[in-house]
C-alpha positions as CSV (number, residue, x, y, z in Angstrom):
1,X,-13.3,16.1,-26.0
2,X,-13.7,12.2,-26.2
3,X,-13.7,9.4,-24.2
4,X,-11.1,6.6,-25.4
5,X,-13.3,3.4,-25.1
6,X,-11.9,-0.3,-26.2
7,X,-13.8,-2.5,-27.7
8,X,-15.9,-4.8,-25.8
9,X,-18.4,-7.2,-27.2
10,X,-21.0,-7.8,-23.8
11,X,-20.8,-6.3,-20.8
12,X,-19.3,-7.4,-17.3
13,X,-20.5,-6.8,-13.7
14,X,-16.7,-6.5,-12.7
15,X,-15.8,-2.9,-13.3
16,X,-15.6,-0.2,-11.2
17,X,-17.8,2.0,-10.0
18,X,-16.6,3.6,-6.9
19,X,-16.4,6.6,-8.1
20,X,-19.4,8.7,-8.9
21,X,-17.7,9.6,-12.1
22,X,-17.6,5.9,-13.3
23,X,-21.1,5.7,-12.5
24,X,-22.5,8.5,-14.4
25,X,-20.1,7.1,-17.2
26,X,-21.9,3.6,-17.1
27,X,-25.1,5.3,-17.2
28,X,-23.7,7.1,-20.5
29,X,-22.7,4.7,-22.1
30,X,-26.1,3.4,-22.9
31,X,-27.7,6.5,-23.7
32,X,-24.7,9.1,-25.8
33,X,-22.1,8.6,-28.0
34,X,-20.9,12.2,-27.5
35,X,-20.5,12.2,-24.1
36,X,-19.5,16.0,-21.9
37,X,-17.6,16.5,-18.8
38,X,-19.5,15.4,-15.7
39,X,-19.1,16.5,-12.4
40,X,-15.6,18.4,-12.7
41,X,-13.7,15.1,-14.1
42,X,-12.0,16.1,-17.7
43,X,-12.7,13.4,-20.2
44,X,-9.5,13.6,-22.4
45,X,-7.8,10.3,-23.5
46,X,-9.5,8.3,-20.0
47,X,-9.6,4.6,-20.6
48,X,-13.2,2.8,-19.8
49,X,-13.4,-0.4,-19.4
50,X,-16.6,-2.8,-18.8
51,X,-14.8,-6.2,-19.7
52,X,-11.3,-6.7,-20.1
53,X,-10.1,-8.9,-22.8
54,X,-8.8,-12.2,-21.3
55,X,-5.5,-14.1,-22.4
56,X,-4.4,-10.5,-23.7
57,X,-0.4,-9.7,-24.4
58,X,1.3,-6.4,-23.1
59,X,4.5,-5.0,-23.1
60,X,4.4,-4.3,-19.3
61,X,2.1,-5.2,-16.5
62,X,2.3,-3.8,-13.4
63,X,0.8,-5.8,-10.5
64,X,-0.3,-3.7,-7.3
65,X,-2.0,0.0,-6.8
66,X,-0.5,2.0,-4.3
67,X,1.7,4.9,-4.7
68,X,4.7,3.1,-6.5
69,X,2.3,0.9,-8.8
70,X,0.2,4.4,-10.1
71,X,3.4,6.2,-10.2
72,X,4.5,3.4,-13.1
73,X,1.9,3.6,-14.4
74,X,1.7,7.2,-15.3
75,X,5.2,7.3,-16.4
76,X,4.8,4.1,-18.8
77,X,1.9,5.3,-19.7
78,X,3.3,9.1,-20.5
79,X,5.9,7.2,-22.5
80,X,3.6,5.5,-24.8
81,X,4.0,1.9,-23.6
82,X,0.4,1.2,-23.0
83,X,1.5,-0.4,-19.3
84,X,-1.3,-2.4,-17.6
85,X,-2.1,-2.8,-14.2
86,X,-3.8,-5.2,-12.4
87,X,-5.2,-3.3,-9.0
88,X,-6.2,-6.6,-7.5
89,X,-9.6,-7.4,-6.0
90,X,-9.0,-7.1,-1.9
91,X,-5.8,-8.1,-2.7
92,X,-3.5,-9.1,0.6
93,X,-7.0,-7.5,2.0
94,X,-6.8,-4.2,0.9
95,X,-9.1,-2.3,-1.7
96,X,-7.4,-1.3,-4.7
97,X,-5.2,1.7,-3.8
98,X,-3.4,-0.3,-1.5
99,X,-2.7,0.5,2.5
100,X,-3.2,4.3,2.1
101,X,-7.3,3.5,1.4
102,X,-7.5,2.9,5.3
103,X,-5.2,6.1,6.2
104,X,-7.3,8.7,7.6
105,X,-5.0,12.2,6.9
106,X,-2.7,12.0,4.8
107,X,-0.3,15.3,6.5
108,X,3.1,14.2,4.9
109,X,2.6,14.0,1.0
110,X,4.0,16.9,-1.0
111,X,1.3,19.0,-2.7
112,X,-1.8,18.9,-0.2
113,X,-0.9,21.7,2.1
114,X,-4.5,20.9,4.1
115,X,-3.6,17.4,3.9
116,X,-5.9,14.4,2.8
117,X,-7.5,11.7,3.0
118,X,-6.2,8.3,2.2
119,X,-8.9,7.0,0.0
120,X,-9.2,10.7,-1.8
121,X,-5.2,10.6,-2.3
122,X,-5.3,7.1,-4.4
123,X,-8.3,7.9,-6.3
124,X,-6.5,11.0,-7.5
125,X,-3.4,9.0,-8.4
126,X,-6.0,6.5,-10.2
127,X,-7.7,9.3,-12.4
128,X,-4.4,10.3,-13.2
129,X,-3.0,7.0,-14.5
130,X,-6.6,6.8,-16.4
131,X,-6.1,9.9,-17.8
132,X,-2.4,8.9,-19.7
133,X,-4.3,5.7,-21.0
134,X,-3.2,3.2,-18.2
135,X,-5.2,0.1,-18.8
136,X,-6.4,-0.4,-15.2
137,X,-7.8,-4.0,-14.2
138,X,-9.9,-5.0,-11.2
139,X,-9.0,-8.3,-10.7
140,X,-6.2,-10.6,-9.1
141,X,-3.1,-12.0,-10.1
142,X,-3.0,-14.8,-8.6
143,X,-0.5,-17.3,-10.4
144,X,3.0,-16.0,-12.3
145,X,5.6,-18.0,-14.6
146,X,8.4,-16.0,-15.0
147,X,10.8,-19.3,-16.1
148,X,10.2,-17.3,-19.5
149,X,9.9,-14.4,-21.7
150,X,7.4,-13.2,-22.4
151,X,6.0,-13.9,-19.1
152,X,2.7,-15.5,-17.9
153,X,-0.1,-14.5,-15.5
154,X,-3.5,-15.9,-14.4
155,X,-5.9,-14.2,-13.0
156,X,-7.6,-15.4,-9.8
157,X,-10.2,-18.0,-10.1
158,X,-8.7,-18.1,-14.2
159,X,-5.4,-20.2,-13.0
160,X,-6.5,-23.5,-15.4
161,X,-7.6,-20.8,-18.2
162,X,-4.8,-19.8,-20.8
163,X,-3.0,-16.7,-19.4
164,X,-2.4,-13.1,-19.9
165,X,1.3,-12.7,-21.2
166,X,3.5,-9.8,-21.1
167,X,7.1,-8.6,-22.1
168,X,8.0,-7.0,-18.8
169,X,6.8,-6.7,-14.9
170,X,6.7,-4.5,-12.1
171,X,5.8,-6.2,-9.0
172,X,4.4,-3.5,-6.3
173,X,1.9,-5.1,-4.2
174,X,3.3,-3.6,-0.9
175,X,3.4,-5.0,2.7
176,X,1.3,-5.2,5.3
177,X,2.0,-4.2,8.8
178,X,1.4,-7.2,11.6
179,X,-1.5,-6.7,13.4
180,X,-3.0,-8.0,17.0
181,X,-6.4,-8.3,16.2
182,X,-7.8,-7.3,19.8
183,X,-10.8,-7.0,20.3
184,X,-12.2,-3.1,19.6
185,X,-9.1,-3.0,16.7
186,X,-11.2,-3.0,13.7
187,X,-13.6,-0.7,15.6
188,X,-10.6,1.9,16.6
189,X,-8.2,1.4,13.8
190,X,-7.5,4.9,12.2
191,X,-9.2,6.2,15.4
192,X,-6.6,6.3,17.5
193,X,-4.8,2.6,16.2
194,X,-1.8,2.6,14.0
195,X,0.8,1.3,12.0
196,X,3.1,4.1,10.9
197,X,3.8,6.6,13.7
198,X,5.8,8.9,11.4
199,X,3.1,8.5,8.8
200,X,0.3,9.2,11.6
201,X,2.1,10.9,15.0
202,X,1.4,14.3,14.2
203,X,-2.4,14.5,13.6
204,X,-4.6,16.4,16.0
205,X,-5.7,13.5,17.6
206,X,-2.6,12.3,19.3
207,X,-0.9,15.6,19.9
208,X,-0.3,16.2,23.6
209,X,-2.0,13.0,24.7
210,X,-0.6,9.6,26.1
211,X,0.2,7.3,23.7
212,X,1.5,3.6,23.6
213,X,3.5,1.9,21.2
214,X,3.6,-1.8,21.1
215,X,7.2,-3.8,20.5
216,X,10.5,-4.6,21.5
217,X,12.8,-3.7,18.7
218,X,15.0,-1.2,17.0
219,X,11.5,-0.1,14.9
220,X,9.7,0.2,17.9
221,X,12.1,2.3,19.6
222,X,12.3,4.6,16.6
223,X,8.4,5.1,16.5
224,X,8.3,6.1,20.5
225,X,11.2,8.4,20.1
226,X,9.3,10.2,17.1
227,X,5.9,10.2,18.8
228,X,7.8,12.4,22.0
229,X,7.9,15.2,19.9
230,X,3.6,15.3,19.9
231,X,3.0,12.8,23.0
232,X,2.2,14.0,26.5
233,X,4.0,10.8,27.2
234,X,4.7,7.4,25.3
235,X,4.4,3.6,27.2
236,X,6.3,0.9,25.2
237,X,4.9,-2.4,25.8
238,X,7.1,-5.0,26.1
239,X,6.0,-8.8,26.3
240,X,9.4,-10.0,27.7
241,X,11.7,-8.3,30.6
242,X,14.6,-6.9,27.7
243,X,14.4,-5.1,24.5
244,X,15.2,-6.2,21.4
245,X,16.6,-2.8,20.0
246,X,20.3,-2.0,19.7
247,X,21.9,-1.0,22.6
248,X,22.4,2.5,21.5
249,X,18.3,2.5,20.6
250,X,17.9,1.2,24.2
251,X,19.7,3.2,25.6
252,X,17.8,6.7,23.9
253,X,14.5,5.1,24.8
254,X,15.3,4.6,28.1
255,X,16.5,7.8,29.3
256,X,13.8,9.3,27.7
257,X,12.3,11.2,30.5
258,X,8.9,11.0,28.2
259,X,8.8,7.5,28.1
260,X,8.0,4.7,29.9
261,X,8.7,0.6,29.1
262,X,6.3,-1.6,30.9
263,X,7.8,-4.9,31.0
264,X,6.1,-8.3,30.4
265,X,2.9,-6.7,29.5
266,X,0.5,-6.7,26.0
267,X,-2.1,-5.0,25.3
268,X,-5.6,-7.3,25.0
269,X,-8.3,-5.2,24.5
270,X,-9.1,-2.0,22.9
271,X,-11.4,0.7,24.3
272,X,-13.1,4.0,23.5
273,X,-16.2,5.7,23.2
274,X,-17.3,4.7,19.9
275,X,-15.5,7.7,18.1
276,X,-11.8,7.6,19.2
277,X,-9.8,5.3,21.3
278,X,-9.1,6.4,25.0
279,X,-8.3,3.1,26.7
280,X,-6.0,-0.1,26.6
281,X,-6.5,-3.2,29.0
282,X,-3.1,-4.9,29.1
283,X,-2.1,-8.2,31.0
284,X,1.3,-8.8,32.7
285,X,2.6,-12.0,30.7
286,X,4.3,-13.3,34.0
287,X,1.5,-12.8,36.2
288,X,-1.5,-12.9,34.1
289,X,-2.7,-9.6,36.2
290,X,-5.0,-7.3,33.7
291,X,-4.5,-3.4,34.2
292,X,-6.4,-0.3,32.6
293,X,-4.1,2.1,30.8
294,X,-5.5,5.3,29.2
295,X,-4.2,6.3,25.8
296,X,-5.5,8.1,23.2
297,X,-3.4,6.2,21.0
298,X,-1.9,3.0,19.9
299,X,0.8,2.4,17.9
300,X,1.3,-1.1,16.4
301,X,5.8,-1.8,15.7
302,X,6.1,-5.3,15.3
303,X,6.7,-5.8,12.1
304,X,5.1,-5.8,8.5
305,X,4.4,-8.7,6.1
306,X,5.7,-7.9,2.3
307,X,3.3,-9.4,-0.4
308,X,5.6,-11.5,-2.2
309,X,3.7,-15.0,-1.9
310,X,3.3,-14.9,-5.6
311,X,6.7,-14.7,-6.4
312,X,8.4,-16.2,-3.4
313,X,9.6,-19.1,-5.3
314,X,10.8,-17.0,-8.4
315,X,12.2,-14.2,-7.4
316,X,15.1,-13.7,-4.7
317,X,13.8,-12.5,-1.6
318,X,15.4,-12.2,1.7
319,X,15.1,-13.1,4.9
320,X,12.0,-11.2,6.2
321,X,10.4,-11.8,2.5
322,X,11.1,-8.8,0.5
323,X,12.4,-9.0,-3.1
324,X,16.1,-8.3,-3.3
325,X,17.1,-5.8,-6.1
326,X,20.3,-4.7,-7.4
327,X,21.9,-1.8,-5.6
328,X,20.3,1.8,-6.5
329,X,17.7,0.4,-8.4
330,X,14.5,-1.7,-9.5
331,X,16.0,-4.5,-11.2
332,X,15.4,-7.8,-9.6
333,X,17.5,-11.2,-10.1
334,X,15.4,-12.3,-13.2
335,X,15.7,-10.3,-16.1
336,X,12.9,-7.7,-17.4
337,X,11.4,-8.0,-13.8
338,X,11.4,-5.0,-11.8
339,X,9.8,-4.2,-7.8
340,X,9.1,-0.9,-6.4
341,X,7.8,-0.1,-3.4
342,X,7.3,-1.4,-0.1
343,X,7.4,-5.1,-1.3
344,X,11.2,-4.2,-1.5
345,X,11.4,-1.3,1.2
346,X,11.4,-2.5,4.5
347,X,13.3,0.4,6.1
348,X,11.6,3.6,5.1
349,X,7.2,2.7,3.8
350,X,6.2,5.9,2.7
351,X,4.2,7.0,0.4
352,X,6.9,9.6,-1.0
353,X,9.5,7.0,-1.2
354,X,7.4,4.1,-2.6
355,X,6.3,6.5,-5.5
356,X,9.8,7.3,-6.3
357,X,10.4,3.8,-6.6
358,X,8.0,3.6,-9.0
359,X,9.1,6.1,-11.1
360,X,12.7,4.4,-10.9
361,X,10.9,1.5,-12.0
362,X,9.3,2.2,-14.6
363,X,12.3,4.4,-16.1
364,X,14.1,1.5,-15.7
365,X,11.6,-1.0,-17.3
366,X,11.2,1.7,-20.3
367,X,15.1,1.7,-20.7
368,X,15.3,-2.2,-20.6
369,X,12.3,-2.4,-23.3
370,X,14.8,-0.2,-25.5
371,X,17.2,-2.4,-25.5
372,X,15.7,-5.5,-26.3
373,X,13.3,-4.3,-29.1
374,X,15.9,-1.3,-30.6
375,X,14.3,0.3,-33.5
């Protein structure tokens, strides 16, 4: 066994060390130059890093972490092209791993019939790009030029430093879903808040107890629909007097018999008793009249925010911001660029689905590499 090391000539405080593995490993590496398998982890062929080399050229980078950036990765990587990734530094304020870091159980992944946790489920992905060779880089990209192959990239707090280059790009740096900031939301989020109700609906937590979901559109109609099937009951809160949905949306969410809209209202605080939430305050728009209404759970539908400030003004997005790609696949309008995941998926965000565009995309970056360097 051996442990695939790069060269490195001083040693940086920037790697990571959030796993206990890495830590034991940067103890190691002072003291052995045989190093053994600690603590379960398998040592074969994992790349460790304490510096990365800086103005460095690549054949592909891939910019994000989550499910469709690691799925890349491992494919790139299984393919011999040496990808690099770039897992960002609270990037679009998330830890590296993306939004799935703050999902508590993860229920609807193929492969963990007991389920698990966010955080576990994106290390695991991690250790298993490491383990193909994926060069994996803690740090943010925070400046692209893609006027030109091969294309450029600085790294935050680097942008007037010469840049890192490579032949080809997968952009996967997700979305984030809009949130309310109300007070008692950062205490009770992923203790009864969400953003996802088919990602979250079904845990023990919310089954058979009143819920409320927040929002006036087709999306929102959609997530109280789905929670009815776990919900003792579901309370859509509406800041205006109409929905936004279709009329055919409306229409199933209103007959609903386990549902109920409550007009002209929002939710302004968030209660509970320190574990779990258990109570909303809401306020009538019209009348400014504040109300108590118990719920176990909150569902947030008003939308998500796709992470494409860096390339906003170089790739083609559309209106709500994601990158537009060519029909049934990756490829985006400038060539040797490719998205995956929810940064171009604003209808399904899962997990599943944003690590099969991942494979698409890197199957497709692979294929395009082909062509232009043919042996």
């Amino acid at each position: 066994m051996s442990l695939l090391l790069k060269p490195v000539l001083r040693f940086s405080t920037t790697f990571d060390i959030r796993s206990k593995f890495l830590i034991n490993t940067a103890k190691n590496l002072f003291n052995k130059s045989n190093f053994q398998p600690k603590n379960g982890f398998p040592l074969q062929r994992i790349t460790f890093q304490t510096i990365q080399r800086k103005d460095m050229h690549s054949k592909v980078v891939i910019i994000g972490s989550g499910p469709a950036g690691h799925t890349a990765a491992l494919y790139l990587s299984r393919a011999t092209l040496e990808p690099v990734m770039f897992e960002g530094f609270l990037a679009n304020g998330f830890a590296a791993g993306g939004q799935l870091t703050t999902t508590t159980d993860v229920e609807n992944y193929p492969g963990f019939p007991e389920g698990i946790m966010g955080q576990e489920m994106m290390d695991k992905f991690r250790q298993q790009s490491l383990r193909f060779g994926t060069n994996i880089i803690t740090e943010t990209i925070s400046k692209i030029d893609l006027s030109s192959r091969p294309f450029k990239l600085w790294r935050e707090g680097m942008e007037n430093q010469a840049p890192d280059t490579s032949d080809s790009l997968i952009v996967a740096t997700g979305a984030a879903a809009k949130r309310l900031n109300l007070p008692g939301e950062d205490v009770y989020w992923q203790k009864g808040i969400s953003a996802c109700a088919v990602c979250d609906g079904a845990v023990p937590i919310f089954r058979n107890k009143p819920l409320a979901v927040v929002g006036g559109g087709d999306s929102a109609a959609e997530e109280a629909l789905f929670l009815t099937k776990y919900a003792s009951h579901v309370y859509v809160l509406v800041r205006r007097d109409k929905l936004r949905a279709s009329k055919v949306m409306a229409n199933r969410l209103l007959s609903n018999p386990k549902v109920t809209v409550t007009w002209n209202t929002i939710p302004i605080e968030c209660k509970g008793n320190g574990q779990l939430l258990n109570l909303l305050i809401t306020k009538d728009t019209k009348t400014g009249e504040e109300k108590e209404l118990p719920v176990n759970g909150l569902f947030y539908a008003i939308g998500h925010v796709p992470a494409t400030e860096l390339v906003k003004d170089q790739l083609e997005l559309d209106t709500d911001g994601y990158i537009i790609t060519k029909p049934d696949s990756t490829y985006t309008n400038v060539e040797g660029v490719f998205a995956a995941g929810d940064v171009k998926d604003k209808k399904y965000r899962q997990a599943i689905t944003s690590a099969g565009s991942g494979c698409m995309a890197a199957l497709e970056c692979e294929r395009w590499l082909s062509e232009q360097h043919p042996e």
